[in-house]
KOLTILO-287177 format. One record per residue (C-alpha): x, y, z; residue number from 0; residue in three letters. Coordinates in nm, 3 decimals. Layout:
% KOLTILO-287177
{u = X&v = Y&w = Z&pos = NUM&code = ALA} .
...
END
This chain:
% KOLTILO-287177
{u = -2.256&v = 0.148&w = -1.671&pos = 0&code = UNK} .
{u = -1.924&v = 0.030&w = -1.581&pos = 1&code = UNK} .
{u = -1.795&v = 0.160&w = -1.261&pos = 2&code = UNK} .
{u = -1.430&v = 0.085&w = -1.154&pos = 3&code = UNK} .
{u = -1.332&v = -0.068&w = -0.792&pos = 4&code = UNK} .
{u = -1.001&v = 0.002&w = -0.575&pos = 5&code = UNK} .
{u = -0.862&v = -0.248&w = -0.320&pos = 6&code = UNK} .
{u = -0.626&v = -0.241&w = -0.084&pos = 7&code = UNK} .
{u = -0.425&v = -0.549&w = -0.032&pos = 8&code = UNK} .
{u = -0.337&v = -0.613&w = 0.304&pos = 9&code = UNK} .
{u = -0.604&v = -0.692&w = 0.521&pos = 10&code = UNK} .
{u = -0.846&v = -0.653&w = 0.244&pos = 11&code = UNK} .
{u = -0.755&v = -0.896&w = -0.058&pos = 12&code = UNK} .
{u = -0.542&v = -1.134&w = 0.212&pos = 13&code = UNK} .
{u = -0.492&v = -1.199&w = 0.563&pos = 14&code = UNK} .
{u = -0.209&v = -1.202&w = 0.798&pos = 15&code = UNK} .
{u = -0.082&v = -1.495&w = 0.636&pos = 16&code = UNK} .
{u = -0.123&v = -1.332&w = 0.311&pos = 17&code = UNK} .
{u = -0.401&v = -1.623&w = 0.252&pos = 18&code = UNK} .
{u = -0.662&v = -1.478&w = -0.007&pos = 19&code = UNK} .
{u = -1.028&v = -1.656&w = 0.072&pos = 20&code = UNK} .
{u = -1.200&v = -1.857&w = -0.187&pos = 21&code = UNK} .
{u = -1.460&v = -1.610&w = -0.137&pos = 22&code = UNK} .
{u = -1.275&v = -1.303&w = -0.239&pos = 23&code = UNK} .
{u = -1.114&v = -1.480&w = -0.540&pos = 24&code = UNK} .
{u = -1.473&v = -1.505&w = -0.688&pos = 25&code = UNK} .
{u = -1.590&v = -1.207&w = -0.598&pos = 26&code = UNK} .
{u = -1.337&v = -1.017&w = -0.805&pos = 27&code = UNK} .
{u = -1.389&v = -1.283&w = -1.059&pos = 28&code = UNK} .
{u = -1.743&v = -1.168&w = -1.078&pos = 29&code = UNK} .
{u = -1.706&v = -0.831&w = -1.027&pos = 30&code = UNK} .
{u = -1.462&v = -0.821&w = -1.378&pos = 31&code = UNK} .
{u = -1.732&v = -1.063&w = -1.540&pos = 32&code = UNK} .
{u = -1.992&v = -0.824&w = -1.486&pos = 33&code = UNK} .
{u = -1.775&v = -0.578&w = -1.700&pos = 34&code = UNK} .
{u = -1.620&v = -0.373&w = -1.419&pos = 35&code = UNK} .
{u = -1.288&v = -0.231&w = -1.311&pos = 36&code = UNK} .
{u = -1.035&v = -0.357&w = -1.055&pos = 37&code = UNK} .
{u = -0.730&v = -0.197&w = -0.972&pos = 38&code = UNK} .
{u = -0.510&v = -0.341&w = -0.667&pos = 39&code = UNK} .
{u = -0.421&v = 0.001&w = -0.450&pos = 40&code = UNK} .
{u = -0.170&v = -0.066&w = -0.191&pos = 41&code = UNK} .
{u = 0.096&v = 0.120&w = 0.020&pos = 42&code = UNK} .
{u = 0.286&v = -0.157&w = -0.053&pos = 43&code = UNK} .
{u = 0.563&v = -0.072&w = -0.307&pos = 44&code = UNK} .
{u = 0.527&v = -0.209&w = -0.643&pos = 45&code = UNK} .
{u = 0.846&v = -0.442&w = -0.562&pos = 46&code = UNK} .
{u = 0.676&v = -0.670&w = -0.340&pos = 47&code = UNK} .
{u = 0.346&v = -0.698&w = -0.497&pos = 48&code = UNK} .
{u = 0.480&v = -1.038&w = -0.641&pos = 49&code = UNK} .
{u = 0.235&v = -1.317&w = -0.525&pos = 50&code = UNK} .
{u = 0.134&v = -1.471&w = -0.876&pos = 51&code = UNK} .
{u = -0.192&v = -1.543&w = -0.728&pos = 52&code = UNK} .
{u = -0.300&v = -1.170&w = -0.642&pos = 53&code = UNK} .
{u = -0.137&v = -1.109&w = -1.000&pos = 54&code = UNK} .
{u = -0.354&v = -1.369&w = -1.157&pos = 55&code = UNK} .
{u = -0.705&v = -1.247&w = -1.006&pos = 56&code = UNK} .
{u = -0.721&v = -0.994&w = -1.306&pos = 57&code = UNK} .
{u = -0.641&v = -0.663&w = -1.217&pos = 58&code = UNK} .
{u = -0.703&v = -0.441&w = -1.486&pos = 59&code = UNK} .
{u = -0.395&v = -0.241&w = -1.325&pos = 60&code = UNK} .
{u = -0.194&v = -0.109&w = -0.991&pos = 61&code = UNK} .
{u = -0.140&v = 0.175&w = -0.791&pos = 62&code = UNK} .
{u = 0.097&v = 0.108&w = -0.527&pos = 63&code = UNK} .
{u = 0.339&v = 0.278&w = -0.303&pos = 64&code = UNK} .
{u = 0.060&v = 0.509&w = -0.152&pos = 65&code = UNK} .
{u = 0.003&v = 0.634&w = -0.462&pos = 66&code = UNK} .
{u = 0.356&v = 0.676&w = -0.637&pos = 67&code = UNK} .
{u = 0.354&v = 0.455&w = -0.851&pos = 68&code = UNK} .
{u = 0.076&v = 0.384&w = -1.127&pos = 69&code = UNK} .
{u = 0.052&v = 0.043&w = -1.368&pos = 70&code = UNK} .
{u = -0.195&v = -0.018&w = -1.581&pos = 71&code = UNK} .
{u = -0.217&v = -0.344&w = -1.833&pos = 72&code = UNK} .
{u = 0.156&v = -0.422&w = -1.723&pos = 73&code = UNK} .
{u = 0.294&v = -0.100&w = -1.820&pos = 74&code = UNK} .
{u = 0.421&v = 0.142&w = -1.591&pos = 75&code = UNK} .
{u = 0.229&v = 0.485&w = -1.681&pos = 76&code = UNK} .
{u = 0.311&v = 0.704&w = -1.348&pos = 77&code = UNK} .
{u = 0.588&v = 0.716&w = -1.097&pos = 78&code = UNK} .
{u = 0.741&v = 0.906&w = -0.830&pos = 79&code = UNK} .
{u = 1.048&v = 0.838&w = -0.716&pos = 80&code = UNK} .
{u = 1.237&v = 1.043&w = -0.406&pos = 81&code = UNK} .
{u = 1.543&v = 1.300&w = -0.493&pos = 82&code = UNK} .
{u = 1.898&v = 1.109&w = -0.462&pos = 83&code = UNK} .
{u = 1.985&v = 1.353&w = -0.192&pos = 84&code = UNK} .
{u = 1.637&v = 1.259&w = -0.022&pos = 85&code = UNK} .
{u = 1.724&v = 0.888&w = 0.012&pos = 86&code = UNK} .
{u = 2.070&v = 0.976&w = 0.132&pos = 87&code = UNK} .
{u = 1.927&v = 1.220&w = 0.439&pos = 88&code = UNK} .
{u = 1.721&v = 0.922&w = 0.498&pos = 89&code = UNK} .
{u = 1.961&v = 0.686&w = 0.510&pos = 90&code = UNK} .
{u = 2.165&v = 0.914&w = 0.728&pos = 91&code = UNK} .
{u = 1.930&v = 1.035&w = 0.992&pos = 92&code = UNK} .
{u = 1.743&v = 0.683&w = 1.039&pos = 93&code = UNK} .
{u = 2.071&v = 0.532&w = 1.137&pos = 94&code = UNK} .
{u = 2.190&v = 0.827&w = 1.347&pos = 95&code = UNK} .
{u = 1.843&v = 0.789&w = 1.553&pos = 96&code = UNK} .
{u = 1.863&v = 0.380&w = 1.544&pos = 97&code = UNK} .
{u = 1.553&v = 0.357&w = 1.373&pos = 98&code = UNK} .
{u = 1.570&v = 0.032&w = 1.115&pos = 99&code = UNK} .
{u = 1.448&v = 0.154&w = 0.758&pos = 100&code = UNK} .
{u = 1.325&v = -0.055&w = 0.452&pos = 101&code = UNK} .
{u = 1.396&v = 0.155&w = 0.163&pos = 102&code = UNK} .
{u = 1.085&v = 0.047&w = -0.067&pos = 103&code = UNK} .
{u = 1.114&v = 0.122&w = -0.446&pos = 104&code = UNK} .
{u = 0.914&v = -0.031&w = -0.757&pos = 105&code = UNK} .
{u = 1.189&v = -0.264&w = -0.876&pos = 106&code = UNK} .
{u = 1.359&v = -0.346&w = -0.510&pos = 107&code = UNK} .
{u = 1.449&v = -0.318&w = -0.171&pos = 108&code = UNK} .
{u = 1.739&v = -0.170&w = 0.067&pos = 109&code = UNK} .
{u = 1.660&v = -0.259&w = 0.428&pos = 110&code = UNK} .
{u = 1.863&v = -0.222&w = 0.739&pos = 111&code = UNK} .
{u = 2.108&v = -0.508&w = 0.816&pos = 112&code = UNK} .
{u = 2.060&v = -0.444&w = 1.223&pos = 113&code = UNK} .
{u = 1.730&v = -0.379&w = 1.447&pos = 114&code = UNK} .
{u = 1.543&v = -0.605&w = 1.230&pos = 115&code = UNK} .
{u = 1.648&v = -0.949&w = 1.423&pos = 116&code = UNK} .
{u = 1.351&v = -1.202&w = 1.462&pos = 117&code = UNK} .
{u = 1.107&v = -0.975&w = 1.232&pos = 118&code = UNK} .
{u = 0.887&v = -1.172&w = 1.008&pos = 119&code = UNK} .
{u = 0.795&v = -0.905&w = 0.779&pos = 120&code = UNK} .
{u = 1.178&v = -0.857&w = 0.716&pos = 121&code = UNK} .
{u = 1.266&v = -1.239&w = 0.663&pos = 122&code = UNK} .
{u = 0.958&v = -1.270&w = 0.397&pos = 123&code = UNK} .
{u = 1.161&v = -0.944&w = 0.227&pos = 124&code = UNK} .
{u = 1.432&v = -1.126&w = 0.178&pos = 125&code = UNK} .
{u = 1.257&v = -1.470&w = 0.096&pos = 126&code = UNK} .
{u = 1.047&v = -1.350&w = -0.168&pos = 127&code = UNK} .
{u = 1.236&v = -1.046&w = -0.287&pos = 128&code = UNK} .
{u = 1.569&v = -1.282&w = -0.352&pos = 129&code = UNK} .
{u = 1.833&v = -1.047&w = -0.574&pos = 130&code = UNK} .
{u = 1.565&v = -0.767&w = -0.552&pos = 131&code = UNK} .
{u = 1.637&v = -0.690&w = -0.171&pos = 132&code = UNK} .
{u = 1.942&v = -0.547&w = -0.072&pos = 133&code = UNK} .
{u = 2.117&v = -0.448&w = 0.247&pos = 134&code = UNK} .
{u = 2.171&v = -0.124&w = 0.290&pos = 135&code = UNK} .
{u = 2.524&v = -0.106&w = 0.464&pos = 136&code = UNK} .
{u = 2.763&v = -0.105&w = 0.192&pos = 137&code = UNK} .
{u = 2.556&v = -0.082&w = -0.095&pos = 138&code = UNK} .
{u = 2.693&v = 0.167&w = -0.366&pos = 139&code = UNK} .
{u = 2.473&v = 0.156&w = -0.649&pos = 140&code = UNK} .
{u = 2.165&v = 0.396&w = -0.715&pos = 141&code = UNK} .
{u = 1.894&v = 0.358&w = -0.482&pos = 142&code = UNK} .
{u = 1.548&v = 0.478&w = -0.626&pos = 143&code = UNK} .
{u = 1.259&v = 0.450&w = -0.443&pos = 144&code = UNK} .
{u = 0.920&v = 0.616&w = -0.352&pos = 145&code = UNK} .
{u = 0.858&v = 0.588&w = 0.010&pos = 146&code = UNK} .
{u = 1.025&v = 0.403&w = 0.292&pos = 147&code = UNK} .
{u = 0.888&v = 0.224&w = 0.634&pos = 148&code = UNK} .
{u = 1.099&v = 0.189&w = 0.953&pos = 149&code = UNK} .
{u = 1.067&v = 0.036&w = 1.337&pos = 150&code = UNK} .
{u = 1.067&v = 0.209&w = 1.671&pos = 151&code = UNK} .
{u = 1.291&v = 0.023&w = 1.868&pos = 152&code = UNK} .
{u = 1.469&v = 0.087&w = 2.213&pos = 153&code = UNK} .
{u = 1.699&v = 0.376&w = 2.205&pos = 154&code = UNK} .
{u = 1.529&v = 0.540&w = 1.865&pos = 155&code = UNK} .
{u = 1.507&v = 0.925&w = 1.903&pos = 156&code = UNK} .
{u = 1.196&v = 0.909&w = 1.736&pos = 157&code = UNK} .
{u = 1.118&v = 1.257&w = 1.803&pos = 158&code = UNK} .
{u = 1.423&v = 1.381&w = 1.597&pos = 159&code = UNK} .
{u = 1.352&v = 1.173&w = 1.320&pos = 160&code = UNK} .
{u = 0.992&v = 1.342&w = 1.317&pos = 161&code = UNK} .
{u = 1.120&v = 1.647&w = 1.336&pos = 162&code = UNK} .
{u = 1.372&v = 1.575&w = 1.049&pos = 163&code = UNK} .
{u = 1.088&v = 1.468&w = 0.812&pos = 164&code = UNK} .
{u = 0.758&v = 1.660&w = 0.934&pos = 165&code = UNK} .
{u = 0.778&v = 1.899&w = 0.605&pos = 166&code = UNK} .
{u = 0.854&v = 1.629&w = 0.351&pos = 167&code = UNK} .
{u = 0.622&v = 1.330&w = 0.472&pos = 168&code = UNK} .
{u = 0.288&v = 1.228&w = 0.568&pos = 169&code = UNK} .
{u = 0.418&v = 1.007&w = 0.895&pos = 170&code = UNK} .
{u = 0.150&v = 0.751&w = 0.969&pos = 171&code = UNK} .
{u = 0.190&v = 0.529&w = 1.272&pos = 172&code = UNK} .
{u = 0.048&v = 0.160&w = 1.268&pos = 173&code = UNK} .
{u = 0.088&v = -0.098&w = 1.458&pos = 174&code = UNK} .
{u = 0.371&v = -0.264&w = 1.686&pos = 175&code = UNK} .
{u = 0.591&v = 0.031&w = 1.640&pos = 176&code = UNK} .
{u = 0.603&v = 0.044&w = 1.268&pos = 177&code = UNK} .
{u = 0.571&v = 0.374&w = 1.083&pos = 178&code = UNK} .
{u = 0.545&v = 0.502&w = 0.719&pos = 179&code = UNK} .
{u = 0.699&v = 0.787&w = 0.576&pos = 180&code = UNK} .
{u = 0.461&v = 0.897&w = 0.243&pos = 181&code = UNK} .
{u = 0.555&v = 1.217&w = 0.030&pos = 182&code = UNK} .
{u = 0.358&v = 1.471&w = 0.133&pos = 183&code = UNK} .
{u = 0.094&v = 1.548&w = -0.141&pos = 184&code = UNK} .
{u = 0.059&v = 1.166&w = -0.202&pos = 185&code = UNK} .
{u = -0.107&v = 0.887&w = -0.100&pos = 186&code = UNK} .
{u = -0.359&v = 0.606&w = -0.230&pos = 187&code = UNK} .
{u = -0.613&v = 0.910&w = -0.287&pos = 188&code = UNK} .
{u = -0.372&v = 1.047&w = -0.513&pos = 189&code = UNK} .
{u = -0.298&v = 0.796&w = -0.734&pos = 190&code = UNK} .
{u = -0.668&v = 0.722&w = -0.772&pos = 191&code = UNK} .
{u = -0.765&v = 1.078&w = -0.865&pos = 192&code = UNK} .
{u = -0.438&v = 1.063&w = -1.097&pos = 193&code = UNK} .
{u = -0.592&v = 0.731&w = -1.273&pos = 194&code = UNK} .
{u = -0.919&v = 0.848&w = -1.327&pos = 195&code = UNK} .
{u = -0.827&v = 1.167&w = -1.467&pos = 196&code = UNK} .
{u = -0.617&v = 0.975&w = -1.662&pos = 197&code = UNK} .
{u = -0.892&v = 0.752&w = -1.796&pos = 198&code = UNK} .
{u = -1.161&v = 1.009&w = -1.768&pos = 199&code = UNK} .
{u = -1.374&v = 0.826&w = -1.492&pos = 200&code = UNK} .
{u = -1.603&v = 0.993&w = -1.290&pos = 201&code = UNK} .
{u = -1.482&v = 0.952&w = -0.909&pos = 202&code = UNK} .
{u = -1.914&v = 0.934&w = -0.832&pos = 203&code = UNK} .
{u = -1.843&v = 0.595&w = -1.021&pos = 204&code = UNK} .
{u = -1.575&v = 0.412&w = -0.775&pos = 205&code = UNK} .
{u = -1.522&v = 0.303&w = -0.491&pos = 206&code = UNK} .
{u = -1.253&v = 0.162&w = -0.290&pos = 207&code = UNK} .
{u = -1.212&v = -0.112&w = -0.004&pos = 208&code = UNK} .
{u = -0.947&v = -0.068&w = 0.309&pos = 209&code = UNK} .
{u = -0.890&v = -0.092&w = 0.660&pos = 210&code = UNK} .
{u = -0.631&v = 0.106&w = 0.728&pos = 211&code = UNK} .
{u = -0.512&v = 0.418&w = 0.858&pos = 212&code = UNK} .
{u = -0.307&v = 0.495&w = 0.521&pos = 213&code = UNK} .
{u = -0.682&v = 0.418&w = 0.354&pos = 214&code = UNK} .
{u = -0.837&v = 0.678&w = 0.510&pos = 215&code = UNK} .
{u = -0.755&v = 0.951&w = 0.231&pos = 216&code = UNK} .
{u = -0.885&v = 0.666&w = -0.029&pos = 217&code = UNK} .
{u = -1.227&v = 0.587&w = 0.097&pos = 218&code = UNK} .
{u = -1.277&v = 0.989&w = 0.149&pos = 219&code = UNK} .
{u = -1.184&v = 1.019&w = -0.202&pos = 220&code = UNK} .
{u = -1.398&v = 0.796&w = -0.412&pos = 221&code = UNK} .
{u = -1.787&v = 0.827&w = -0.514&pos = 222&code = UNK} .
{u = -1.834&v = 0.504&w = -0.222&pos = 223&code = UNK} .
{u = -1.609&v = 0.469&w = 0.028&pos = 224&code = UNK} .
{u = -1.577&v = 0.084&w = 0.220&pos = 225&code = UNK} .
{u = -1.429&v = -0.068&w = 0.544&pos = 226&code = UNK} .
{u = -1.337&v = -0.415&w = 0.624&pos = 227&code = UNK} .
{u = -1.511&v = -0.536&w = 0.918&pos = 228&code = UNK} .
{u = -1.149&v = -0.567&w = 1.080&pos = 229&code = UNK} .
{u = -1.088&v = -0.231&w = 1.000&pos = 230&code = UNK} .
{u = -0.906&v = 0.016&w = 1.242&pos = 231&code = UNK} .
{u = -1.161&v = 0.261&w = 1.383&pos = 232&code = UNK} .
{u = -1.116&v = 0.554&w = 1.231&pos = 233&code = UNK} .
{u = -1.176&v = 0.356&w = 0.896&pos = 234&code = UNK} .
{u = -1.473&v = 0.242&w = 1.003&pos = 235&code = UNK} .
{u = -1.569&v = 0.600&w = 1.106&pos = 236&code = UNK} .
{u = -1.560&v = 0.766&w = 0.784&pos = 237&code = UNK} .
{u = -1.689&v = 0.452&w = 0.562&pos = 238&code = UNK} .
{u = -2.036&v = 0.488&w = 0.395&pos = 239&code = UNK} .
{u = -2.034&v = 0.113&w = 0.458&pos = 240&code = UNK} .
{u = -1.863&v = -0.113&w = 0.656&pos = 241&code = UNK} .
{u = -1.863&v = -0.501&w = 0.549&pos = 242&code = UNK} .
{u = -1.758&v = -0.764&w = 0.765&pos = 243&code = UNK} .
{u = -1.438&v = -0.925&w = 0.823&pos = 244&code = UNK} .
{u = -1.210&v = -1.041&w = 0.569&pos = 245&code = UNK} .
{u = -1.236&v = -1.371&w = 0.710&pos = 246&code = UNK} .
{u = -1.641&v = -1.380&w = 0.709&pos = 247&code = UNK} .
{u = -1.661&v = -1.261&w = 0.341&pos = 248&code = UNK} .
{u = -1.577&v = -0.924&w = 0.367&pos = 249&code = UNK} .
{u = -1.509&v = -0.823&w = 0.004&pos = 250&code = UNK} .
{u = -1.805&v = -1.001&w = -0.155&pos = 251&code = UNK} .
{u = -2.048&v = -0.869&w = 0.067&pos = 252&code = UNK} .
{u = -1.916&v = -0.532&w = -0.007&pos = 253&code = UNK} .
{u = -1.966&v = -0.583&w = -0.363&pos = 254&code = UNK} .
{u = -2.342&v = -0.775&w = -0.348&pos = 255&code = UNK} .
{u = -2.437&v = -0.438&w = -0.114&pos = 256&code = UNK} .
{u = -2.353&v = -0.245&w = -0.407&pos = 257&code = UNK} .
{u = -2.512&v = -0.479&w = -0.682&pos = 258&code = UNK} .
{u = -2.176&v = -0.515&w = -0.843&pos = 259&code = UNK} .
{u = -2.195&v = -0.878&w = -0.849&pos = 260&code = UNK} .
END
C-alpha cells in the first residue's frame, strides 16, 4: 500500500548551506519509485521555497508556511492569509519595540530595512527573492501574508511584543535570537491533517521527518513520527525514531528503517 511521507526542509532535505546530499536526492528518488508520496512541509513560506533543485526532486506537492499554505501538483488548493488590519498591528508594534520583522507571504516578502545589518539569512532574501522582496518602509501596496519571523536585538521590548501577540500566535523561539510568530490553530500538523483529509489518507499511513522545534506538532501528528540526528532535543524526545545526521545519511536511513525504499 502506498503510504505518503512529509519533510521538512531545513535541516532535513538541506544543510546550513542549503546543500542537499547525494544521498537524500536518491532516497526521495526511490521512495517516489517505489510508488509513494512526498510532500515538502516547511515553515518556510511558499515565497522562498524557490531552489529548482528541491523543486525538481518530485514532490508530489507543498505545505508551507507552518501549515498555511497548501500546493499540490502546482496548484494552490489551501491558504491562509493574515487580516489587513493584522499585518498593519504587526507592522506597527514590531517597529515600536525595535524588533526587525520579515513579513513572509506565498508570493513575496516585506522585511525591515534596519536591525538586519550583516544578517545572512536577510541578504539571501533579497538575492534570491529579487522583485519578490520588498522593504517594508514606504511600501504602499497590499501586503498579504501568512506568518512573519523577526530578531531580538538590543533595545527590543520583547516582552511587549509577546504580550501584544500571545492570543493570536503560537511564538516559537529558535536559535540566535530569532522567533516565529504562527497563527494560533496552525502549524505543519495542520496542514498535514488538512491534506489528508483532503485526499482521504489515513494519518496511521504517514509519516514525517524534522528537527525542529516548529516540527514538534508534525511528528506528534502522523502514524510515524522521525528526527534528524541533528535534531533539537525535544524533537528527538518525542520521535518514534531518530535517524542520524543529515550529513551521515539521515533521510535514507529513515526511509530503509521503514522499508520504504
Amino acid at each position: 500500500m502506498s503510504k505518503t511521507v512529509f519533510f521538512d526542509i531545513d535541516g532535513t532535505i538541506w544543510d546550513d548551506d542549503m546543500v542537499i546530499p547525494e544521498s537524500t536526492l536518491e532516497a526521495v528518488a526511490a521512495l517516489k519509485a517505489n510508488g509513494h508520496l512526498a510532500f515538502i512541509c516547511t515553515g518556510r513560506a511558499r515565497a522562498s521555497v524557490r531552489s529548482e533543485k528541491l523543486l525538481n526532486m518530485g514532490f508530489d506537492g507543498i505545505i508551507a508556511a507552518c501549515g498555511n499554505y497548501i500546493e499540490m501538483d502546482g496548484k494552490v488548493i489551501y491558504e491562509n492569509d493574515l487580516s489587513a488590519d493584522m499585518v498593519q498591528k504587526v507592522i506597527r508594534v514590531l517597529s515600536e519595540c525595535k524588533m526587525p520583522v520579515v513579513l513572509e507571504g506565498s508570493t513575496d516578502y516585506w522585511i525591515d530595512d534596519e536591525g538586519f545589518e550583516n544578517d545572512p539569512y536577510v541578504d539571501y532574501l533579497f538575492e534570491s527573492l529579487g522583485e519578490h522582496a520588498h522593504i517594508i518602509r514606504g511600501y504602499d501596496g497590499e501586503i498579504r501574508i501568512n506568518k512573519f519571523s523577526a530578531d531580538v536585538i538590543d533595545g527590543t521590548d520583547y516582552e511587549r511584543v509577546k504580550a501584544e501577540f500571545a492570543d493570536d500566535f503560537l511564538i516559537l523561539e529558535h536559535v540566535e535570537n530569532v522567533v516565529e510568530f504562527v497563527p494560533k490553530g496552525t502549524s505543519k500538523a495542520t496542514g498535514i491533517k488538512w491534506l489528508c483529509n483532503h485526499l482521504d489518507i489515513p494519518l496511521d499511513e504517514t509519516y514525517a521527518i524534522g528537527d525542529s522545534v516548529n516540527d514538534l506538532e508534525m511528528l506528534e501528528s502522523v502514524g510515524h513520527g522521525i528526527a534528524m540526528g541533528n535534531s533539537m532535543p525535544p524533537v528527538k524526545e518525542i520521535a518514534e525514531y531518530v535517524t542520524s545526521d543529515i550529513s551521515d545519511d539521515g533521510v535514507k536511513n529513515a526511509l530503509k528503517h521503514y522499508g520504504l525504499i
